[in-house]
MIBA-585180 format. One record per atom (N, C-alpha, C): residue in one letter; x, y, z. Coordinates in pm, whole numbers, plus 50000, padded with zeros to 5 digits. Example, Ala and Ser with C-alpha at 12.3 -4.5 7.8 and 13.67 -1.06 7.14 Angstrom:
# residues 2
A513194943150780;A512304955050780;A513204967050780;S512854977550708;S513674989450714;S512905000350787;
This chain:
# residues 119
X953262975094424;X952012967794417;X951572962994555;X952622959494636;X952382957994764;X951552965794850;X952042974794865;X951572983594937;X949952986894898;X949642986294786;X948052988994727;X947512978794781;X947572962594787;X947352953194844;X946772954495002;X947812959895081;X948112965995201;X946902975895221;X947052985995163;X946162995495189;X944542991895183;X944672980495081;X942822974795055;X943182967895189;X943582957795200;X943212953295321;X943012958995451;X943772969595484;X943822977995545;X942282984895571;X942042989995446;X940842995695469;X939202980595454;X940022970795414;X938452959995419;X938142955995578;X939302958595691;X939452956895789;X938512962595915;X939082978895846;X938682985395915;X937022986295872;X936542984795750;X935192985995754;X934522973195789;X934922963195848;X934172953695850;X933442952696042;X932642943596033;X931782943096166;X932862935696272;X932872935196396;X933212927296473;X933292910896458;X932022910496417;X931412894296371;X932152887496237;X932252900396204;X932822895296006;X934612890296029;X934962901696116;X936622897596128;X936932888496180;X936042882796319;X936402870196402;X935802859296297;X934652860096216;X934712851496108;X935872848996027;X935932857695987;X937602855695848;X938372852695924;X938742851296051;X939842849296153;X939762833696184;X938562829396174;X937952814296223;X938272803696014;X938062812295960;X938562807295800;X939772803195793;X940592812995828;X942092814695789;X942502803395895;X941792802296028;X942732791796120;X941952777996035;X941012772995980;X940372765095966;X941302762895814;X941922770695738;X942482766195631;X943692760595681;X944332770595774;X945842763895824;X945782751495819;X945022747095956;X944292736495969;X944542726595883;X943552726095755;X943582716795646;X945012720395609;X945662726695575;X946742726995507;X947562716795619;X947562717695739;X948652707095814;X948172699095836;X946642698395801;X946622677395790;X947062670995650;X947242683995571;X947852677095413;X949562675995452;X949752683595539;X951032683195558;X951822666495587;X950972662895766;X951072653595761;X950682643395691;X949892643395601;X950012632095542;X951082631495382;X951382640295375;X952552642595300;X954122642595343;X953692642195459;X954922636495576;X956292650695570;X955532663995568;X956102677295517;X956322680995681;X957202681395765;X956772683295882;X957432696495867;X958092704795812;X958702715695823;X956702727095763;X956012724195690;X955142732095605;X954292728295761;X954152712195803;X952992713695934;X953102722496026;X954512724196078;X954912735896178;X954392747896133;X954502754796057;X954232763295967;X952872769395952;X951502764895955;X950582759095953;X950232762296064;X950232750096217;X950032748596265;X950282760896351;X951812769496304;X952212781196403;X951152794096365;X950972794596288;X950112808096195;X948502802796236;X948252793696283;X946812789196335;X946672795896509;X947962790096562;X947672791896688;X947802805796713;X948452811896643;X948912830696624;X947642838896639;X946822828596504;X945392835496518;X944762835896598;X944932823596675;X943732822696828;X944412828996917;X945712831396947;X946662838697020;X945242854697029;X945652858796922;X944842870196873;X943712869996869;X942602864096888;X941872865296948;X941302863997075;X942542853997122;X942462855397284;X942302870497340;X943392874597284;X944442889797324;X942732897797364;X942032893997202;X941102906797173;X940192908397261;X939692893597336;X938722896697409;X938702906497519;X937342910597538;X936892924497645;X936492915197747;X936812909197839;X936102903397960;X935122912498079;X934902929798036;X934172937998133;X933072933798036;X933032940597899;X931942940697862;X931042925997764;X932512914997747;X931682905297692;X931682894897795;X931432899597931;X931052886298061;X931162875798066;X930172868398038;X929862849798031;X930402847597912;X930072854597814;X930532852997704;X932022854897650;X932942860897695;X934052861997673;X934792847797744;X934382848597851;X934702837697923;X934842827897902;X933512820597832;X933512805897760;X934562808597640;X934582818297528;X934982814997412;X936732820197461;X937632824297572;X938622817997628;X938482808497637;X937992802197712;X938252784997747;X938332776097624;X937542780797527;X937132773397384;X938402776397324;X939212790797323;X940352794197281;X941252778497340;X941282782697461;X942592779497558;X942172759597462;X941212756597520;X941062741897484;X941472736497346;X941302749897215;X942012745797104;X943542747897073;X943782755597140;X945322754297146;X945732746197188;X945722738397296;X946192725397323;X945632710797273;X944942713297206;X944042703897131;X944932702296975;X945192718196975;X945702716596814;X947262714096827;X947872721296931;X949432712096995;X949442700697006;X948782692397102;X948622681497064;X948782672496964;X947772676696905;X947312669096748;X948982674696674;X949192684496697;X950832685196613;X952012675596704;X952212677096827;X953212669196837;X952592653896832;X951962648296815;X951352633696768;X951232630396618;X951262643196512;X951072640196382;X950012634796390;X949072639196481;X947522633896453;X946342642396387;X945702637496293;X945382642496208;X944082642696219;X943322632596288;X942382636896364;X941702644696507;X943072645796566;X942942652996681;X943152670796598;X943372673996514;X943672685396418;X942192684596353;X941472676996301;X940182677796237;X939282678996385;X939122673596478;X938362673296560;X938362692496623;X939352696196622;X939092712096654;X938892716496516;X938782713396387;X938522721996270;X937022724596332;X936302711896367;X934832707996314;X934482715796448;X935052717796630;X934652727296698;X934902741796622;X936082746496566;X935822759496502;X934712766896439;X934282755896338;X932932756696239;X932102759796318;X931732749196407;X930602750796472;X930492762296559;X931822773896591;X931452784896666;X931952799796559;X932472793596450;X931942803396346;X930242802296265;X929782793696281;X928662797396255;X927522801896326;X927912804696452;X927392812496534;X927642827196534;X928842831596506;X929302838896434;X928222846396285;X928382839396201;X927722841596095;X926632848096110;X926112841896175;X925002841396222;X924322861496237;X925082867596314;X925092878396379;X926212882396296;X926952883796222;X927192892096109;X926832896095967;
């Protein structure tokens, strides 16, 4: 059954836009997200790590993805926006702060819906 799983995703991947994947990519870190501010406040610090590691993986990966020849100014800033939430969202994990973790949810949103936007 796995593998059928695999293979749809596989292929929802490959048919989707540029815009659509860095969207679903900006979801999935934005759920982590919520899931490790429930963490901490459930005082789960093994599930926050957890969370918090599979968030930064994602932005890892989209760091990786960027084209800096052909997306210029633009690649440029949304590194820095990368680089600034990773340590924003480290942060907010080694502090168990739960608003320094919401405060990059609500920058995410706001550059997935720019996103949206153009997909």
């Amino acid at each position: 059954m796995a593998n059928h799983y695999q293979a749809y995703l596989k292929t929802d991947l490959e048919t989707q836009s540029i815009p659509k994947i860095v969207s679903t990519a900006y979801e999935r870190i934005n759920f982590e997200l919520k899931q490790a501010i429930n963490s901490i406040e459930a005082r789960n610090i093994r599930s926050k790590l957890d969370h918090v590691y599979r968030a930064l993986e994602i932005i890892r990966v989209l760091r990786l993805g960027l084209d800096f020849e052909k997306g210029g100014e633009i690649a440029k800033n949304l590194d820095n926006i990368y680089e600034f939430l990773e340590r924003h969202i480290s942060l907010g994990n080694l502090k168990n702060d739960t608003k320094t973790i919401s405060e990059a949810i609500s920058i995410l949103n706001t550059i997935k819906s720019g996103w949206d936007e153009i997909s």
